[in-house]
Backbone as CSV, one residue per row, in Angstrom:
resi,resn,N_x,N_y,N_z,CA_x,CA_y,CA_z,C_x,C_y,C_z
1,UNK,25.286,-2.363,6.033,25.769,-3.580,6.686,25.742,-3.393,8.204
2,UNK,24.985,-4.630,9.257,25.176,-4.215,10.462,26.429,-4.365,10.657
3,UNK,26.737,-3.181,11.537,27.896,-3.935,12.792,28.183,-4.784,13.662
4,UNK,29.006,-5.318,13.784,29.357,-6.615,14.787,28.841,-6.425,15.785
5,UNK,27.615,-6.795,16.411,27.017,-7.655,17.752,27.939,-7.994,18.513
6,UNK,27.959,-6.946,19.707,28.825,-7.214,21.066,28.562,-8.525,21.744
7,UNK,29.536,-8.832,22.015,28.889,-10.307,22.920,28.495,-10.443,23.812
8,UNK,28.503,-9.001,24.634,27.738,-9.207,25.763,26.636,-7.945,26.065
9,UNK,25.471,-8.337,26.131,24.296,-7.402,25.642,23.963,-7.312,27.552
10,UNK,23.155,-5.707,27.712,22.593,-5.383,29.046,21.109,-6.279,28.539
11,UNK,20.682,-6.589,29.894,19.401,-6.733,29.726,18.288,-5.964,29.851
12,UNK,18.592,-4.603,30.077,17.633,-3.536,30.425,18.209,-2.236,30.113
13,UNK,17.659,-1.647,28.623,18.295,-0.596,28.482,17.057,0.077,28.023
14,UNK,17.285,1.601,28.916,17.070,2.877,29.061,17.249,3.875,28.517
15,UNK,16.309,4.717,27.593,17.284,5.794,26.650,16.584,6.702,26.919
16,UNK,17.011,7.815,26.821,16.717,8.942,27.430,16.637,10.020,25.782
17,UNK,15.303,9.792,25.298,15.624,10.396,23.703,15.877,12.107,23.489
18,UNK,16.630,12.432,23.407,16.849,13.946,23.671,17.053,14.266,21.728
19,UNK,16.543,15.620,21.302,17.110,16.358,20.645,16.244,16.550,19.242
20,UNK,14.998,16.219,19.278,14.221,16.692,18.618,14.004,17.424,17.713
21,UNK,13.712,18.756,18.771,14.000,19.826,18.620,15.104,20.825,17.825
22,UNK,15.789,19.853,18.209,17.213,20.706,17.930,17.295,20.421,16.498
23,UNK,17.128,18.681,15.875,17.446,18.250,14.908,16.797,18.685,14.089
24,UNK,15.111,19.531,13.952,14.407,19.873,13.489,14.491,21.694,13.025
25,UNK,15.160,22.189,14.108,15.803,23.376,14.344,17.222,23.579,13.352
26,UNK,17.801,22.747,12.975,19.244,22.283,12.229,18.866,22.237,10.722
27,UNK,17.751,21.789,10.688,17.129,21.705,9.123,15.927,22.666,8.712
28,UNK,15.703,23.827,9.757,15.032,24.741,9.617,13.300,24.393,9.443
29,UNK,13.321,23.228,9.825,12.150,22.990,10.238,11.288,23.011,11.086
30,UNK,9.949,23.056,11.416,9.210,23.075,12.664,8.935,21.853,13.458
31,UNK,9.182,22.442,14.928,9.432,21.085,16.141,9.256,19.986,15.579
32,UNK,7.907,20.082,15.509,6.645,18.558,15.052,7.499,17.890,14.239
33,UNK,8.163,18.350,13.003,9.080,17.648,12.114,10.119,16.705,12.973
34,UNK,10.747,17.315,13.753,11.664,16.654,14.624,11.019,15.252,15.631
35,UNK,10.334,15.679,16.205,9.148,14.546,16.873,8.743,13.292,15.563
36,UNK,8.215,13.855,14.664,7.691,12.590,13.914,8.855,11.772,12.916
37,UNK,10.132,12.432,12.882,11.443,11.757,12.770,11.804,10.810,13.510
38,UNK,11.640,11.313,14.932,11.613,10.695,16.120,11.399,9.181,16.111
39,UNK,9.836,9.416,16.113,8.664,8.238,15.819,9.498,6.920,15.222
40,UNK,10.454,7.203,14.373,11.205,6.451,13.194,12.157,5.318,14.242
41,UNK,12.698,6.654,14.898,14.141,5.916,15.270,13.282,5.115,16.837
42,UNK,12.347,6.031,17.495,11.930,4.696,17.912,11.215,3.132,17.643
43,UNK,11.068,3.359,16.431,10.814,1.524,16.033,11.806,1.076,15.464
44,UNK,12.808,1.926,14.996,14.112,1.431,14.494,14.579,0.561,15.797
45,UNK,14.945,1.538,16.761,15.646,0.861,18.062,15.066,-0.041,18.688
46,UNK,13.485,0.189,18.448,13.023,-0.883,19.589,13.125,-2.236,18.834
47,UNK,12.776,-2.245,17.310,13.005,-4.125,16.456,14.649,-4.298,16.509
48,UNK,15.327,-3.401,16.876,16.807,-3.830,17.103,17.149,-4.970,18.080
49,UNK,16.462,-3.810,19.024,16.452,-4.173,20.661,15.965,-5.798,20.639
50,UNK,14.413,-5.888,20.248,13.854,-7.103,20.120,14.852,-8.374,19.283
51,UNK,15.345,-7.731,18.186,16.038,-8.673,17.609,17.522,-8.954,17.818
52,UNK,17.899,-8.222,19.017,19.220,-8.695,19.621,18.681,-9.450,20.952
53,UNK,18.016,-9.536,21.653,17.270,-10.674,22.407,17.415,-9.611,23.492
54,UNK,17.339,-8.441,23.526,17.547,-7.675,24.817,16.499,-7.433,25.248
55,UNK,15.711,-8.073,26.561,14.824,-8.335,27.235,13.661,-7.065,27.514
56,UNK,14.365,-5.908,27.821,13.884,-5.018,28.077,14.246,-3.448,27.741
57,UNK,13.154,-2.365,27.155,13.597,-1.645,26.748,12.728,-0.318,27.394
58,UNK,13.300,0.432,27.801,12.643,1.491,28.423,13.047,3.424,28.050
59,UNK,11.940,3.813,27.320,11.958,4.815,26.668,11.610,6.528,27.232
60,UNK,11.938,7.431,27.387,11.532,8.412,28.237,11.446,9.537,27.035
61,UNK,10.046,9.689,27.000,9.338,10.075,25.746,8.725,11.500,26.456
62,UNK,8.219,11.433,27.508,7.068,13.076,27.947,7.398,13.111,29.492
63,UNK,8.164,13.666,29.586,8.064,13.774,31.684,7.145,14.967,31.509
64,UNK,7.114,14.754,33.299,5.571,15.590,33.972,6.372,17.333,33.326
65,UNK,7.334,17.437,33.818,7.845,18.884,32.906,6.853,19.560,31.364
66,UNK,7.134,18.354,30.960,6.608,18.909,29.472,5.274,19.295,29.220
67,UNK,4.671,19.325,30.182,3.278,19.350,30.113,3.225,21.019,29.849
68,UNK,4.555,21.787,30.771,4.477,23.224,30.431,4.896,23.892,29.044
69,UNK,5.372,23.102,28.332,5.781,23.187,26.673,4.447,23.971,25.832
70,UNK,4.583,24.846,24.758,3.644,25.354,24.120,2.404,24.823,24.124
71,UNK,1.003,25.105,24.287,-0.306,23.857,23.911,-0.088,23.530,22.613
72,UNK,0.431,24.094,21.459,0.003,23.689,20.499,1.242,22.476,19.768
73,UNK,2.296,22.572,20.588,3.110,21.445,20.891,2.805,20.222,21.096
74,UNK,2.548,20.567,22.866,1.745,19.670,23.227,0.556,18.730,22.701
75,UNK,-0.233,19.591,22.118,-1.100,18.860,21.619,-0.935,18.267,20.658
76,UNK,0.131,18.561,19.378,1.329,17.804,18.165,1.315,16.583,18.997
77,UNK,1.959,16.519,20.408,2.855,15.289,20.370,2.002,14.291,20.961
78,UNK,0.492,14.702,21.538,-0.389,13.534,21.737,-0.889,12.832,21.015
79,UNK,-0.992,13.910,19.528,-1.460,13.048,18.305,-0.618,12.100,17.821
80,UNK,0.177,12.738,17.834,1.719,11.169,17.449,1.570,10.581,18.517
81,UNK,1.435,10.370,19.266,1.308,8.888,20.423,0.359,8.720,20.139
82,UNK,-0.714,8.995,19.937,-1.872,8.263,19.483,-1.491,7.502,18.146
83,UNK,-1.053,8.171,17.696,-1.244,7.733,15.778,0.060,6.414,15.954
84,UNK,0.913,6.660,17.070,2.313,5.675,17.535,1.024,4.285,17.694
85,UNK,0.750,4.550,18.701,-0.205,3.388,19.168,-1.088,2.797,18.094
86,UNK,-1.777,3.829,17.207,-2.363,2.931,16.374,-1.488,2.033,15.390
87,UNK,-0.733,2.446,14.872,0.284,2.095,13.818,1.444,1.103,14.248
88,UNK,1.729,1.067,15.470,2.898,-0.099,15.833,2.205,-1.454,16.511
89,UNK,0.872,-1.594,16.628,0.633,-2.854,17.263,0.848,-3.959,16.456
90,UNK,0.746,-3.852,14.867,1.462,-4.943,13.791,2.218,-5.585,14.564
91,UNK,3.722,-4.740,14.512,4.911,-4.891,14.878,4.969,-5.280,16.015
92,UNK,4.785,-4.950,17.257,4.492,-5.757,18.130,3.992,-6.952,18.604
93,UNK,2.914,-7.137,17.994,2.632,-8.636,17.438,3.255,-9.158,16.695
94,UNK,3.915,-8.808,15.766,4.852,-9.812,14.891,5.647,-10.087,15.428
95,UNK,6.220,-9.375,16.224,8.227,-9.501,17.061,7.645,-9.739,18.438
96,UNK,6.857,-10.087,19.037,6.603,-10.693,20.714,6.928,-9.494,21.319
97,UNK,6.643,-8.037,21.197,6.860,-7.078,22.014,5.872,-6.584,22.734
98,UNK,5.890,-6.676,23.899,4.690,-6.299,25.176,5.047,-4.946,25.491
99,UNK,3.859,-4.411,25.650,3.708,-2.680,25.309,3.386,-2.460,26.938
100,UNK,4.105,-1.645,27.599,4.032,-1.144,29.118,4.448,0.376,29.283
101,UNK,3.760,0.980,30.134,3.506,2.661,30.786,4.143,2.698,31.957
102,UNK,4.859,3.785,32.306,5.371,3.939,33.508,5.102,5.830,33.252
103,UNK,4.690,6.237,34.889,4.369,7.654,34.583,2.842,7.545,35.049
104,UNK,2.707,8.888,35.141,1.281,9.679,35.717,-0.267,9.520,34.498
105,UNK,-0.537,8.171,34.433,-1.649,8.286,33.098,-2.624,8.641,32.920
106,UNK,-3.325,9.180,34.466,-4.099,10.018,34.509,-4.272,11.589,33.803
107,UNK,-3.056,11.760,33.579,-2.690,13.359,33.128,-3.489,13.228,31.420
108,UNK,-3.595,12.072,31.125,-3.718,12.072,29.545,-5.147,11.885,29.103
109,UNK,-5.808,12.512,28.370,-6.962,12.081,27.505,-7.420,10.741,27.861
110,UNK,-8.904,10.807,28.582,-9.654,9.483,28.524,-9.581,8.931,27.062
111,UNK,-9.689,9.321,25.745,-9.104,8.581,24.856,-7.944,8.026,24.843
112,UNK,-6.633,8.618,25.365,-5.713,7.838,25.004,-5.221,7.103,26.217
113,UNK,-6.086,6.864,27.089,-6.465,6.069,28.378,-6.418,4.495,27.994
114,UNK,-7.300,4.828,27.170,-8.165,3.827,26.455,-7.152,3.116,25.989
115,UNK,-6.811,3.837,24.695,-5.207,3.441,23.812,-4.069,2.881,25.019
116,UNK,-4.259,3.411,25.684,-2.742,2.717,26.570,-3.574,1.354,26.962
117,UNK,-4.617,1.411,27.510,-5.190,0.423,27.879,-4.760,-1.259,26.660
118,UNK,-5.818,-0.536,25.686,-5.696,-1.562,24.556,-4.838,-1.843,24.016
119,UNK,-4.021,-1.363,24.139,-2.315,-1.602,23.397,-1.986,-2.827,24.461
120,UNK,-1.793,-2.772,25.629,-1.247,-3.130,27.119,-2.241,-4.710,27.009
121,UNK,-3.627,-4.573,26.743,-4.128,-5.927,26.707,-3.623,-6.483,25.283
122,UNK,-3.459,-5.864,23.869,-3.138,-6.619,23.154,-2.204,-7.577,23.329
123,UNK,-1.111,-7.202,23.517,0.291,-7.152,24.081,1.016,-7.908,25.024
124,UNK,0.015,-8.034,25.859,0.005,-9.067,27.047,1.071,-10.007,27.499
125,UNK,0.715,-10.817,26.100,0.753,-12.276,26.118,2.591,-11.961,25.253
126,UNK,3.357,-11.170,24.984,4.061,-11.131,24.430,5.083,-11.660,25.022
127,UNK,6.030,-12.043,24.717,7.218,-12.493,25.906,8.735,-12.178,25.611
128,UNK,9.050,-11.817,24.388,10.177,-11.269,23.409,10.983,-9.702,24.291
129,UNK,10.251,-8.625,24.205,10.807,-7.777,24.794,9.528,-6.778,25.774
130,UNK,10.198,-6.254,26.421,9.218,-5.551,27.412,9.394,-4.024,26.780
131,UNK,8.730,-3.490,26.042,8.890,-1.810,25.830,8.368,-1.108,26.759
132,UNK,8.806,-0.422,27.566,7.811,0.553,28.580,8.382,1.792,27.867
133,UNK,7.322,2.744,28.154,7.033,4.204,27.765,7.223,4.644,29.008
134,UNK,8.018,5.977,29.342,7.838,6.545,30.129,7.174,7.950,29.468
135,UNK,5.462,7.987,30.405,4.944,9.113,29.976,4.354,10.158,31.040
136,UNK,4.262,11.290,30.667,4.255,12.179,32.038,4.984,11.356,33.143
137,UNK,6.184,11.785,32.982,7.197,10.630,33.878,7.936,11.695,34.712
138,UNK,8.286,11.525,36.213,9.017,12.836,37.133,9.484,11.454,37.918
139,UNK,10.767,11.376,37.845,11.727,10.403,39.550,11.365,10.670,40.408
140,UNK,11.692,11.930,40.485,11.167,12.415,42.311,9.677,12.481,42.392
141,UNK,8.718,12.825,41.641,7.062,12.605,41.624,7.308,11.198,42.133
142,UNK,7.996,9.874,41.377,7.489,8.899,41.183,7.760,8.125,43.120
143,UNK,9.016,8.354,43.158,9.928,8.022,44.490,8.523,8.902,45.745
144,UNK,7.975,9.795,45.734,7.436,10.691,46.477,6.099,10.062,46.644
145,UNK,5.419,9.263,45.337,4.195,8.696,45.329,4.374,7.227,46.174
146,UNK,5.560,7.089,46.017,5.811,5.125,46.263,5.717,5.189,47.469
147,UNK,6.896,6.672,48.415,6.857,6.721,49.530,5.126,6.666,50.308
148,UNK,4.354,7.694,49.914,3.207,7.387,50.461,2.142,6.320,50.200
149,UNK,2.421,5.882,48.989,1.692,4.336,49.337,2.287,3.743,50.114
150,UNK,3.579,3.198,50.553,4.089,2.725,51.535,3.848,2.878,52.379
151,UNK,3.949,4.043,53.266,3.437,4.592,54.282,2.004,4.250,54.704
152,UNK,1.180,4.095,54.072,-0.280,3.728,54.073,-0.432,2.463,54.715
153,UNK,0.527,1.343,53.521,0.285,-0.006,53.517,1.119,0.057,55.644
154,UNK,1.840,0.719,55.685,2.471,0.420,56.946,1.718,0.880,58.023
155,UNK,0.926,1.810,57.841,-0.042,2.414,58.504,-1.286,1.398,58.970
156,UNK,-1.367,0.493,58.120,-2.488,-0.588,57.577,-1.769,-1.714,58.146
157,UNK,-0.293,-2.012,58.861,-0.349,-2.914,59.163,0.377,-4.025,57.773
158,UNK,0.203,-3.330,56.531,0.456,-4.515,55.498,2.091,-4.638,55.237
159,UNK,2.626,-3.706,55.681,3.941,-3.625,55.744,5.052,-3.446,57.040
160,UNK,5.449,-5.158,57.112,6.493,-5.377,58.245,7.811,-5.041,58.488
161,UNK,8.564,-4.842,56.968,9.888,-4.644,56.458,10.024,-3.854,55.962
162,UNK,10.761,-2.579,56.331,11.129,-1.653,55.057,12.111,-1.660,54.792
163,UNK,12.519,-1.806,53.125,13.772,-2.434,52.985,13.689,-1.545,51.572
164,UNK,14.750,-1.892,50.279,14.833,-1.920,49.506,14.027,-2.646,48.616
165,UNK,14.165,-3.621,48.507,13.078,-4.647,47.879,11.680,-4.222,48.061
166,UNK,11.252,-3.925,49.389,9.585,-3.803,50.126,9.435,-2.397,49.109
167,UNK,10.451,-1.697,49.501,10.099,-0.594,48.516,10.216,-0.465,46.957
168,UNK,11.003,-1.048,46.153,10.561,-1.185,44.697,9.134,-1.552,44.446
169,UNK,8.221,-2.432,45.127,7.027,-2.854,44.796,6.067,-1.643,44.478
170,UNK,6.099,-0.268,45.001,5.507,0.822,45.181,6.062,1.515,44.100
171,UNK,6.780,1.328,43.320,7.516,2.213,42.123,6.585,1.681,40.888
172,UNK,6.842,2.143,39.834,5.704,2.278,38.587,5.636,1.134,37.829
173,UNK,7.011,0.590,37.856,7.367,-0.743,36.839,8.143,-1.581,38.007
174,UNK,7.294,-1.861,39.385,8.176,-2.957,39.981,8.638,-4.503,39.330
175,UNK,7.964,-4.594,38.806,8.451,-5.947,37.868,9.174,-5.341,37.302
176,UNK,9.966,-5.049,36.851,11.386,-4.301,35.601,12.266,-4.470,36.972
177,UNK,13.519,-4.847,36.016,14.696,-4.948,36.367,15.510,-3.689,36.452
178,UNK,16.271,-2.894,37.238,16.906,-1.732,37.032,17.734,-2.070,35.288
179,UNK,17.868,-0.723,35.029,18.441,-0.647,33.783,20.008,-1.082,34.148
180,UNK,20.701,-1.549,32.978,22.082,-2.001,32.764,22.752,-1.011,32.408
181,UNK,22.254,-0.288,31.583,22.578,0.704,30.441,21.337,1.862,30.000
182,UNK,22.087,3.564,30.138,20.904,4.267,29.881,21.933,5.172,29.013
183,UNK,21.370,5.589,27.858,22.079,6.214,26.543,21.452,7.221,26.702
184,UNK,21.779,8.549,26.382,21.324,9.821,26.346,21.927,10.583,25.166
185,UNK,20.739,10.626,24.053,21.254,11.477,22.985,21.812,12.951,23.202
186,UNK,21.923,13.570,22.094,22.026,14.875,22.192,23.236,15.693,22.875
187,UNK,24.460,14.920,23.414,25.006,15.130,24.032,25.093,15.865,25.586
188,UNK,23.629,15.891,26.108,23.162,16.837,27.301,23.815,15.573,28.488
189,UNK,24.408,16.429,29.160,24.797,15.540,30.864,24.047,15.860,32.009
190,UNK,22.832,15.052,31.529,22.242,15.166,32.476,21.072,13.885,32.898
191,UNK,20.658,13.636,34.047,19.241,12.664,34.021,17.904,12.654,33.866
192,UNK,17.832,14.355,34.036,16.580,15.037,33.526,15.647,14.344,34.145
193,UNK,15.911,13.925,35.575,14.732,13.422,36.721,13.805,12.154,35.828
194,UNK,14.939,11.535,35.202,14.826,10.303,34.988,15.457,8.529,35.244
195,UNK,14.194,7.895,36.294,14.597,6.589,36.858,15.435,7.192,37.937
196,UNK,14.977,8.183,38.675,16.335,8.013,40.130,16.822,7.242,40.637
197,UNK,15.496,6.513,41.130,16.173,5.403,41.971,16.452,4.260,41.441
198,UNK,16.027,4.010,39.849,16.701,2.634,39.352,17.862,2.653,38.723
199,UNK,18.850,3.790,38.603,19.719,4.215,37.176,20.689,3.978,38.541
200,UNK,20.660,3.458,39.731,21.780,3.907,40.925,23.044,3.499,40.968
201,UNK,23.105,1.974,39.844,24.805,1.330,39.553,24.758,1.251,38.090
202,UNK,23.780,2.188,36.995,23.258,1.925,35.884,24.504,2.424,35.157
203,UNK,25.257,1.459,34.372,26.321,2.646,32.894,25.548,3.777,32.368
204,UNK,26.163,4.258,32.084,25.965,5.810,31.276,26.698,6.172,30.376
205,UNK,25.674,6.696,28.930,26.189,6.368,27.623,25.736,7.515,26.960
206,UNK,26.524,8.992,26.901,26.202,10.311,26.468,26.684,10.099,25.083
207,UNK,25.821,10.440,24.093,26.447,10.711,22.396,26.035,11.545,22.208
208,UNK,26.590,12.350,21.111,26.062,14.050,20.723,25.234,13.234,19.744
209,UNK,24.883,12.549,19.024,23.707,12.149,18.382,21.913,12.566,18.220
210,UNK,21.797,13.682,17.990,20.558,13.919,18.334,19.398,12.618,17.770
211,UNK,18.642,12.856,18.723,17.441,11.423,18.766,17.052,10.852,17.163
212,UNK,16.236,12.056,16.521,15.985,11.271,14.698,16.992,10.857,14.181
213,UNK,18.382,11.081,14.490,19.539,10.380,13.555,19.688,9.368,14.577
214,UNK,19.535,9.064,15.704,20.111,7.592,16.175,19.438,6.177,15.834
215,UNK,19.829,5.303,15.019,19.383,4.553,14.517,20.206,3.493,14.475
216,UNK,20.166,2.074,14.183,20.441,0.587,14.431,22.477,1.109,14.505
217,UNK,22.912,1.471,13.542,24.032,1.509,13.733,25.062,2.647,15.234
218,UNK,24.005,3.417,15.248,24.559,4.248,16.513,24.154,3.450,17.536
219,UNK,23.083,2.745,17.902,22.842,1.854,19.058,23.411,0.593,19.195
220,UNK,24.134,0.083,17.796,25.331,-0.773,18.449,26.715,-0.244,18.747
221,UNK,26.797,0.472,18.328,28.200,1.323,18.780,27.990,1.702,20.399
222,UNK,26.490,2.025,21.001,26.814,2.090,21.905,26.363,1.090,22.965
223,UNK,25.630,-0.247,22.564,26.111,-1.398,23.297,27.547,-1.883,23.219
224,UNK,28.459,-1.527,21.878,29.471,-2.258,22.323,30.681,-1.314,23.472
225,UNK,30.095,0.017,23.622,30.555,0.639,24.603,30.509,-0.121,25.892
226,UNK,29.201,-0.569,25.959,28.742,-1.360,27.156,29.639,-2.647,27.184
227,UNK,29.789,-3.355,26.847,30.528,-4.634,26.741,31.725,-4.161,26.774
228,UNK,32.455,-2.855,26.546,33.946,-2.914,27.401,33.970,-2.303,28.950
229,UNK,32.371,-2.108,29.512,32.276,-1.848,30.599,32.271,-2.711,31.418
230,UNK,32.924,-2.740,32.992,33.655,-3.465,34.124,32.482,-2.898,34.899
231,UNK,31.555,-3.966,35.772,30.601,-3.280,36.193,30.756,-3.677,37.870
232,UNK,31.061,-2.911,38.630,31.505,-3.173,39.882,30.579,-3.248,41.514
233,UNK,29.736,-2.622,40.833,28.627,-2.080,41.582,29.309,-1.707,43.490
234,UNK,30.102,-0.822,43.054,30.659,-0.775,44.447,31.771,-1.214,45.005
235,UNK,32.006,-2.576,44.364,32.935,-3.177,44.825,34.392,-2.552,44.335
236,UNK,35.648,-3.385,44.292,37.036,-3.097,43.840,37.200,-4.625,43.020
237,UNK,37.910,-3.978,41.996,38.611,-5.081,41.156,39.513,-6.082,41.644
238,UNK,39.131,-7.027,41.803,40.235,-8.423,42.457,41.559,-8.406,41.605
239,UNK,42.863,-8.271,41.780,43.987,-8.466,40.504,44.547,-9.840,40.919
C-alpha cells in the first residue's frame, strides 16, 4: 500500500545513490550484483517521481572519481548504462520522461555517445519529468569549466554582466532549476563533489538506506521529510 502523498512536493530532486557496494557486500555477493539491483530502484524512483508530478529528477550515478575504480568494474558498469539505455526508452515514452546528461561525455565510448545521443533525441519532446544523469560528473571540474568559458565569452566581448544568473548559463544543466531536495543513501555525510554550486539553499536528506533497497516507499518517507521543512533561504522566521 502506498503511503500518504505529502502535500507539498520539491520540484527538483537530487539523489545522490550511494551503497551498492556495500548492499552487495551484505549479501556476499559481487559488486556488479549491487549495481544491477541498483538499475531497479532507479526506475522504481524515477516512475514515482514522474507519477507524483515532480518536475525534475536528477541522479548522480558515475563522477569523474570513478573512473579510478577497478577496469573490470568499470567496464561492468558501462554495460549496464548501456543495457539502462536500451531497456528504459519504453518507459520513458510511456510516462513523458525526457532523458538529459550532465557531466564530462566525452570520457565515454563513441558508442555510448551515440546512446546518450539517441536516448536525448528520442525523448525530446517529453514534457512530464526531466531525468538528468549525472555522468563522469566532478562540481569543482564542472564550476572550473563554466569559469573558463565565461572568461572567453568576456574576453570576446559577449559578456557584459557577471552575475549569478550570467554565470549559471555556463554550468552543464543551465536550464534546471537548483534542486529543492537532495537525499543521500547509505547514510554517508557527505556531497561527494556533487552540484556545488546548485545544492547552496538545497534540504538535505541522509538515510542509512543503502541505494538497491530504496524504493517507492522510502522515497516518500523522505519527501514527507521535506514538507515539514521551513525553507528560509537565509532569511529569519517572521512570528
Amino acid at each position: 500500500m502506498r503511503k500518504t502523498v505529502p502535500d507539498r512536493l520539491p520540484t527538483h530532486v537530487a539523489i545522490i545513490m550511494d551503497g551498492n557496494g556495500r548492499w552487495a557486500k551484505q549479501k556476499k555477493l559481487r559488486r556488479v550484483e549491487g549495481h544491477k539491483v541498483g538499475i531497479d530502484s532507479v526506475r522504481e524512483i524515477t516512475e514515482t517521481a514522474c507519477d507524483l508530478g515532480i518536475p525534475y529528477l536528477t541522479l548522480y550515478a558515475f563522477s569523474k572519481e570513478n573512473w579510478s575504480r577497478p577496469k573490470e568494474e568499470v567496464k561492468t558498469l558501462m554495460s549496464l548504462l548501456g543495457l539502462y539505455l536500451e531497456q528504459e526508452v519504453p518507459m520513458m515514452m510511456e510516462k513523458g520522461i525526457r532523458f538529459n546528461i550532465i557531466g564530462e561525455r566525452s570520457d565515454f565510448s563513441r558508442s555510448l555517445q551515440s546512446q546518450f545521443d539517441n536516448v536525448m533525441k528520442q525523448t525530446a519532446g517529453n514534457k512530464n519529468l526531466v531525468l538528468t544523469i549525472a555522468l563522469s560528473y566532478s562540481g569543482r571540474k564542472e564550476i572550473i569549466r563554466a569559469v573558463r568559458l565565461m572568461c572567453e565569452d568576456v574576453k570576446n566581448g559577449l559578456v557584459k554582466r557577471i552575475d549569478e544568473r550570467a554565470f549559471k548559463r555556463y554550468l552543464y544543466g543551465p536550464d534546471l532549476p537548483d534542486p529543492d531536495f537532495l537525499i543521500r543513501t547509505s547514510g554517508e555525510m557527505r556531497l561527494s563533489n556533487f552540484l556545488l554550486w546548485q545544492v547552496a539553499y538545497t534540504e538535505i536528506y541522509v538515510t542509512d538506506i543503502l541505494w538497491p533497497d530504496f524504493r517507492e516507499q522510502a522515497f516518500l518517507e523522505a519527501l514527507g521529510e521535506f514538507a515539514k521543512r521551513e525553507r528560509r533561504f537565509g532569511n529569519i522566521k517572521e512570528y
